[in-house]
N, C-alpha and C positions, 0 to 999 in steps of 0.2 A: 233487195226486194222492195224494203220501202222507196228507193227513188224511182225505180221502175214504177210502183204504184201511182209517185208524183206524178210522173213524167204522161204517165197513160190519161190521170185527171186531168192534165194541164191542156193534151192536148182533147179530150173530150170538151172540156169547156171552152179550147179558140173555136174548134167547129159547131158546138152549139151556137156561141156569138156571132159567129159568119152565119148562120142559117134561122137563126131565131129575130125576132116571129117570122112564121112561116106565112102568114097570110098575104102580107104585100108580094112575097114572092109568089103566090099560087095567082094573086090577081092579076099583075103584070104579064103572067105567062099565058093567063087567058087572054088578054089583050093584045099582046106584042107581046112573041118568045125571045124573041131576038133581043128585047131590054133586059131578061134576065140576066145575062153574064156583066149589062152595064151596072146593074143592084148589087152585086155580088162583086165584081174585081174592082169598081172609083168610088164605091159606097161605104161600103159593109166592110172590104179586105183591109181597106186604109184605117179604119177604126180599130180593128181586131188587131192589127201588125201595134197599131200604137197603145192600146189598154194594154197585151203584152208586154212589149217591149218596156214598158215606162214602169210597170208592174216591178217587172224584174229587172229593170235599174236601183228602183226606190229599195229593192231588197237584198240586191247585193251589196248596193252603199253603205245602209244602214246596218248590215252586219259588220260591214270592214271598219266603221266607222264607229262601232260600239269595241268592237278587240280594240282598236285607237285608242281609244276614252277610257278605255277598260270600264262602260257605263251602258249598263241597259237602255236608258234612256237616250241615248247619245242618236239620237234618229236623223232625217235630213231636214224632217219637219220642226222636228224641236229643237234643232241646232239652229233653225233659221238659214238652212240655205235653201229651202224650197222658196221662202219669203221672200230671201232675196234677189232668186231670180227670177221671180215674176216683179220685182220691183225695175232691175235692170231691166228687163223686154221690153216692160212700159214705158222707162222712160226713154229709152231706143226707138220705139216703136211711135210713140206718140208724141214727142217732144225733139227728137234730137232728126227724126222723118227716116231713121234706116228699119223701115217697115217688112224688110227682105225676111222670110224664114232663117235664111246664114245670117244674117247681121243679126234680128232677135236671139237666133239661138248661142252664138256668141256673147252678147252682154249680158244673156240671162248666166252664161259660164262665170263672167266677171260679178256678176253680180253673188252667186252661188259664194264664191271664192274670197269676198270680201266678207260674206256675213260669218262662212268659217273661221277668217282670218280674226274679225271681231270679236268671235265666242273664245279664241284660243286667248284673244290679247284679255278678255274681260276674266274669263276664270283658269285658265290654265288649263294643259292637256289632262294632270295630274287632278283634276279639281273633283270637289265631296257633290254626290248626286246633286245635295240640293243647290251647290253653286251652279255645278252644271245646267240645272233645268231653268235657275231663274234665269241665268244670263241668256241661256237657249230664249225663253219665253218673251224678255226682253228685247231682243234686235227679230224677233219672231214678229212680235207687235208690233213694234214701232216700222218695219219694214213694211207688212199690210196696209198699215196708216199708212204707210209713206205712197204706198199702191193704190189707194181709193184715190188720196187727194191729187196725185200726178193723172187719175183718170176724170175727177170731177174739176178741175182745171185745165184740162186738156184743150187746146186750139177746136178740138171738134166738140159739138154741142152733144152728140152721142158715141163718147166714149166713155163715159160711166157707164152705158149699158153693157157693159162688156165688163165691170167689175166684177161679175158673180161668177163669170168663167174664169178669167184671172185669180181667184182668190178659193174657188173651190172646183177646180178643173172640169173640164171637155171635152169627147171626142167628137163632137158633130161638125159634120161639114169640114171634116179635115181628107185633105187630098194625098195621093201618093209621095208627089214632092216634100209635102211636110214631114209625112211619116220621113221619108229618107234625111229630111235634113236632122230631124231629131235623133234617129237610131244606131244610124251612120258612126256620129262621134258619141253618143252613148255606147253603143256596140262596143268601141275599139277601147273607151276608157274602161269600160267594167270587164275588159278581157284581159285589159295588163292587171287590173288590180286583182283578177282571179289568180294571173300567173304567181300572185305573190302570195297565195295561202298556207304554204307550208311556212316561210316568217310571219307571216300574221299571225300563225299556233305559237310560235314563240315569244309573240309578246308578252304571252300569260305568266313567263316564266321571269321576265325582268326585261329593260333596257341593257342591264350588264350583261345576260345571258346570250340579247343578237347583239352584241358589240364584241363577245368573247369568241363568237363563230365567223367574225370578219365582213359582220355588216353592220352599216352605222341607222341607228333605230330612229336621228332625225331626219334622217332621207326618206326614208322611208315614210315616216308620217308625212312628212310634204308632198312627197309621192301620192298617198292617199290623198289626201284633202285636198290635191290639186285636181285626180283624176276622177274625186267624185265631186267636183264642181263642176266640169266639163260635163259629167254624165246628166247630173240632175239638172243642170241649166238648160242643155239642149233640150230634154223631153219638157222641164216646165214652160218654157219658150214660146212650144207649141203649144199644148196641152191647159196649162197653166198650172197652176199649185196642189196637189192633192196628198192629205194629208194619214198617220198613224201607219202606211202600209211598211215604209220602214223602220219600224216600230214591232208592229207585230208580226211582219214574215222573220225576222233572224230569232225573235224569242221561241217560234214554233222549231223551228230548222237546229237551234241548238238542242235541242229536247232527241232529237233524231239522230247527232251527231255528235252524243255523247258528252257535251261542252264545249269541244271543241272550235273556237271562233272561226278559223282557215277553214275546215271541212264544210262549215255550215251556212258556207256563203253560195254554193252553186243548190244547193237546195234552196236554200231565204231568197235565192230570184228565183228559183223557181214556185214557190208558194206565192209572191209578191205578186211576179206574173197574173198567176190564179184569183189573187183577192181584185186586183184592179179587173180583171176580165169579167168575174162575175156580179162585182159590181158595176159594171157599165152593163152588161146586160139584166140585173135588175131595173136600171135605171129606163134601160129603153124599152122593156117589157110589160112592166107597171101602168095596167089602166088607169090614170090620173088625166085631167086636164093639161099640166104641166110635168115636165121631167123631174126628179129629182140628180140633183148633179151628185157626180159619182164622190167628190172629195166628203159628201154631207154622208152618204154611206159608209162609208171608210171611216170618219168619225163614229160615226155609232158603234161599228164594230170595233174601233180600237181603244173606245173609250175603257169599256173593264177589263180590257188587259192592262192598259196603263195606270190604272187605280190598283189592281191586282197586284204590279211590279212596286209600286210605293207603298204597299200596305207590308209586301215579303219585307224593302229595305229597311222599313220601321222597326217590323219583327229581331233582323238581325243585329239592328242599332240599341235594338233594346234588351237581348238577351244577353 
């Protein structure tokens, strides 16, 4: 019952995003009816297919990637591979000239997979929250840095302008093509890494307990952190970096699934989904002069949950 309640939310808010605001569409069809389906299928559909999709990558990784960690914290944002793939895009994109949607969204995958690789080599998979978050925090920053300064040296005099999408993500003015290039191999990585949720429950249980049932437990994480590099680099590629949504959709989705890690990953995309949709249509709804970018929204929301999860691990550190 409650996933069906998700599932009806989820899609309640793609179609409010596909049709809100209503005013430019009433305008345009006063004008010319015939532009309405161009508003709505090259505009509007390409937005909504990517605030979804990207939504519910960030949240299915983020939960496969916390059972991994065995670590609430363990997000894609905090691990630094959202970082890193907007680091790789850019310097793909801006430096190296394979400006192609496939080629960005490729190096943003190499990029993803190097900063994972990083956080494993700097604290281990086994590592105490607070190793985990500095090390996270660490190649998190210095990857960012590393993303300004590739964009304010860049050969083009305006490619800095483009840092604030880069670093707190976008969907405007993205096209059908991109959406496909991002979704495409995001799709197919967070679909093997779903097939794997009944082992992902057993990791709760030890490394010895899936090596006792005849699967090997570091296959398996390289599995993971391979196939949620491919996912979160193609959608930040396009999109750019947006941050806390894998964070707080698995901590919601466990709460619904009993604790369970494996169960709570096809709901943690489907809430992830919801949180990026509803914030990009705050985003684009909000009378302001200027937009605000959907990753500065996701921050606010994910900010006291992540204070929240560090105030319980103190609680339990200290009783």
């Amino acid at each position: 019952m409650t996933r069906i309640a998700i599932l009806m939310g989820l899609l309640g808010l793609a179609a409010a995003h596909l049709l809100l605001p209503w005013s430019p569409v009433e305008a345009i069809r006063a004008a010319n009816p015939e532009l309405v389906s161009t508003l709505i299928l090259e505009l509007r559909l390409p937005r909504t297919l990517l605030a979804l999709g990207y939504g519910a990558t960030l949240g299915l990784t983020g939960a496969a990637l916390q059972a991994l960690f065995a670590n609430p914290l363990a997000s894609p944002d905090l691990t630094g591979s959202t970082s890193g793939a907007a680091l790789g895009a850019v310097v793909a994109a801006y430096w190296l000239g394979f400006s192609t949607p496939l080629a960005m969204a490729l190096a943003g995958s190499v990029g993803a997979l190097f900063a994972l690789g990083l956080l494993i080599l700097l604290a281990g998979r086994q590592a105490e929250p607070a190793s985990l978050l500095l090390a996270g925090l660490a190649i998190s920053l210095a990857a960012g840095a590393g993303t300004s300064l590739a964009l304010a040296l860049a050969p083009s005099p305006f490619a800095f302008y483009d840092a604030f999408d880069w670093l707190m993500g976008s969907f405007t003015d993205r096209s059908m093509s991109q959406a496909a290039v991002a979704l495409i191999p995001a799709g197919f990585a967070v679909g093997l890494i779903a097939r794997r949720a009944k082992t992902i429950d057993m990791l709760v249980l030890g490394e010895d307990v899936v090596a006792a049932t005849g699967l090997r437990p570091r296959r398996l994480a390289l599995e993971i952190i391979v196939l949620s590099a491919i996912a979160v680099g193609a959608c930040v590629a396009v999109c750019g970096a947006i941050g806390f949504v894998g964070l707080i959709a698995p901590v919601i989705a466990r709460r619904l699934s009993a604790g369970h890690p494996g169960r709570a990953m096809i709901p943690s995309s489907a809430i992830g989904g919801g949180l990026v949709v509803l914030a990009d249509l705050i985003s684009r709804t909000i009378e302001l002069d200027r937009s605000i970018p959907v990753g500065v929204l996701t921050t606010l929301a994910g900010t006291p949950i992540f204070i929240a999860i560090l105030l319980s691990m103190r609680r339990r550190l200290t009783s």
